[in-house]
C-alpha positions as CSV (number, residue, x, y, z in Angstrom):
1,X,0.0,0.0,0.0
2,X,1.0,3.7,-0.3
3,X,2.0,6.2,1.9
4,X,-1.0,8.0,1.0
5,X,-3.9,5.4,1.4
6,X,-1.9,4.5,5.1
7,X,-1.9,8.2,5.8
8,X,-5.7,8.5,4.9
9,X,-6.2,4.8,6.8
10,X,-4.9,6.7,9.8
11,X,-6.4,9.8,9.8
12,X,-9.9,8.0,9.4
13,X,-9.0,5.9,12.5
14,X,-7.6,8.6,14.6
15,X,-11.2,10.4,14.2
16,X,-13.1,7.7,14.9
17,X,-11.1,7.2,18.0
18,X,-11.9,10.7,18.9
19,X,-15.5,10.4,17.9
20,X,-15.3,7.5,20.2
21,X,-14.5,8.9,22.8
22,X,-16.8,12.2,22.9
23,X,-19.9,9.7,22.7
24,X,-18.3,7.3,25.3
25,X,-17.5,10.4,28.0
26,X,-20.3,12.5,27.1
27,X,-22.1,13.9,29.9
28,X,-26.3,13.6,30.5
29,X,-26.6,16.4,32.1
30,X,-25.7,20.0,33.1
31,X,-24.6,19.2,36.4
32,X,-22.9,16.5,35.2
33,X,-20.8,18.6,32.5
34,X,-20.0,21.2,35.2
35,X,-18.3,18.5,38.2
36,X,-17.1,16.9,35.0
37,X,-19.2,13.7,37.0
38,X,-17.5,13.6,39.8
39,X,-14.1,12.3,38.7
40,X,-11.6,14.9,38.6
41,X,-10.3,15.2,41.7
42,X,-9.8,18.5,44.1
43,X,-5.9,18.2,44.0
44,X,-5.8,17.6,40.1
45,X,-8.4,20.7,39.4
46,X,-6.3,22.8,41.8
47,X,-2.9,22.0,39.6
48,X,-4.7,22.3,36.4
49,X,-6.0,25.9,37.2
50,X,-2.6,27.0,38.9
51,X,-0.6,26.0,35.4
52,X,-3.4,27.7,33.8
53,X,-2.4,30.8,35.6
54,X,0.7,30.4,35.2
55,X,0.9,29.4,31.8
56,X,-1.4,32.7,31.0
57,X,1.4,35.1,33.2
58,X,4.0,33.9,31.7
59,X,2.6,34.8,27.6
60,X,1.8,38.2,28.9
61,X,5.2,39.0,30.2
62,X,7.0,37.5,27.3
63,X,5.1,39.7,24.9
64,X,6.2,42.6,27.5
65,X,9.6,42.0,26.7
């Protein structure tokens, strides 16, 4: 087979995989959506916002410079 028809072979899969998984995780309601069900830990939502904030600092002062 050719590089292209394995590119287009992997692309097809790689969306299906992601189509996959938004039906698989998808949430049934708004509460649901919003305490993303329950599973994300306090911890982990307490790094992930801090390296938001940082991440979001840190592009402002580069463009400062």
């Amino acid at each position: 087979m050719s590089v292209q028809i394995w590119t287009f072979v992997f692309v097809f899969l790689t969306f299906g995989l992601y189509i996959g998984i938004a039906v698989w995780s998808r949430a049934g309601s708004t509460s649901e959506f919003y305490v993303a069900g329950g599973g994300v830990p306090p911890l982990a939502n307490g790094m992930a916002t801090a390296a938001d904030w940082m991440s979001a600092a840190s592009f402002i002062s580069m463009a400062g410079l």
